[in-house]
C-alpha positions in Angstrom: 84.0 -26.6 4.2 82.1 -28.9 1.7 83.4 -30.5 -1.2 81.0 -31.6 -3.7 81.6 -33.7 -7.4 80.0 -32.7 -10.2 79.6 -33.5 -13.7 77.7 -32.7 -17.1 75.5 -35.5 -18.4 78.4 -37.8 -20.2 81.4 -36.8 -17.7 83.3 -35.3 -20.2 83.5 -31.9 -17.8 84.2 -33.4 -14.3 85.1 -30.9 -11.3 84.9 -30.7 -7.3 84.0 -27.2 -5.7 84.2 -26.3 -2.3 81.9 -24.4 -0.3 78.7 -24.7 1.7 75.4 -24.1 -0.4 72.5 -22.5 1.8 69.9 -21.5 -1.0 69.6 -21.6 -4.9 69.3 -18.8 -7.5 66.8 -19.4 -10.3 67.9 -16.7 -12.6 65.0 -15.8 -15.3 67.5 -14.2 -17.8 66.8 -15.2 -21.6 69.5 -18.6 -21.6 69.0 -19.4 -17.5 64.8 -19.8 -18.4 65.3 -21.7 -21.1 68.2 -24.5 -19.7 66.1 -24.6 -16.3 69.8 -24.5 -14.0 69.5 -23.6 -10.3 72.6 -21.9 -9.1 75.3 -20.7 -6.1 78.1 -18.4 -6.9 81.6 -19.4 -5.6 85.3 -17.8 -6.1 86.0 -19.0 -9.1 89.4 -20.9 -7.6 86.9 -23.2 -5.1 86.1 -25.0 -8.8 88.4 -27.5 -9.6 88.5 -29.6 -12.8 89.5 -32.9 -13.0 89.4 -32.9 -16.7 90.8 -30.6 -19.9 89.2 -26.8 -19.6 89.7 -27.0 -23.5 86.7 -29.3 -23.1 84.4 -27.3 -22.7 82.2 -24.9 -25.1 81.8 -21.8 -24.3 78.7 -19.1 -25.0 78.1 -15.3 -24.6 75.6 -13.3 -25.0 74.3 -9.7 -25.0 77.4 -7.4 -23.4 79.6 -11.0 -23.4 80.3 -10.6 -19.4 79.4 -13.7 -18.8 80.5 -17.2 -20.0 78.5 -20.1 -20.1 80.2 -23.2 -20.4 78.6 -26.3 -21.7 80.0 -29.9 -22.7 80.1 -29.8 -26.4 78.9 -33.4 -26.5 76.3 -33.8 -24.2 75.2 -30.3 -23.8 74.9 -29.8 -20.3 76.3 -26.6 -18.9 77.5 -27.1 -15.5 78.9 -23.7 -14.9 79.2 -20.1 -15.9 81.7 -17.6 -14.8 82.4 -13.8 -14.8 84.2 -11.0 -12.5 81.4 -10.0 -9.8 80.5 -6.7 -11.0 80.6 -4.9 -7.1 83.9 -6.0 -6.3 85.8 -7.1 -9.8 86.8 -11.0 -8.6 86.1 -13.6 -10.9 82.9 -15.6 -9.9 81.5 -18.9 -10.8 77.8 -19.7 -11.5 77.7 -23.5 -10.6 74.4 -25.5 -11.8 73.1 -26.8 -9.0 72.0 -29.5 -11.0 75.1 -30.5 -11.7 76.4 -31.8 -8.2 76.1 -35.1 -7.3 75.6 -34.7 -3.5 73.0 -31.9 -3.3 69.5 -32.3 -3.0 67.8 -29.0 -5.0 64.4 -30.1 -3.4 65.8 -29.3 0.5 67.3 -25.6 -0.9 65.5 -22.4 -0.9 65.1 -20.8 -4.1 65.7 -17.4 -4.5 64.6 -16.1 -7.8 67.7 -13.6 -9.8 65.9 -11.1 -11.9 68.8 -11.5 -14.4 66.5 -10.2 -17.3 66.7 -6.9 -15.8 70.8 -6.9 -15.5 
């Protein structure tokens, strides 16, 4: 399996998370459209930070499921994370965008019609 680096803008949230990454998701909920992400969903164990969770600032919005972590310094929000609502295990949304070693240009996008969720 592949192990990819990722960062926000300033480092401040650093992590590794493993798994192979065959297309993207551009979700077109109200806060996806606006921060421009493309993302995979992984367990959230395969994401491992090399730097303070308590680093990070969180957002939720509308039923709260979801939350949307962001470097409170640079702004960047590298992941999300929330239980998978078929089968109850927690999830993370990882912004493609994020990863050092992925080329978003070479991925299929699928669009997410997370407006209608």
């Amino acid at each position: 399996m592949a192990l990819h680096h990722g960062s926000c803008h300033c480092g401040r949230i650093a992590f590794t998370v493993e798994g192979e990454i065959a297309t993207a998701a551009d979700c077109n909920c109200s806060l996806c459209r606006r921060r421009g992400g493309l993302l995979a969903f992984f367990p959230r164990d395969a994401v491992v930070f090399e730097t303070p969770e308590a680093d990070m600032a969180t957002y939720t919005f509308n039923t709260h499921a979801i939350r949307h972590h962001f470097c409170p310094v640079c702004g960047v929000a590298p992941y999300s994370e929330g239980n998978n609502p078929k089968t109850g295990t927690l999830m993370a949304a990882v912004n493609l965008r994020c990863l050092d070693d992925v080329d978003v240009s070479a991925l299929k996008v699928v669009a997410f019609d997370g407006a209608s969720l």
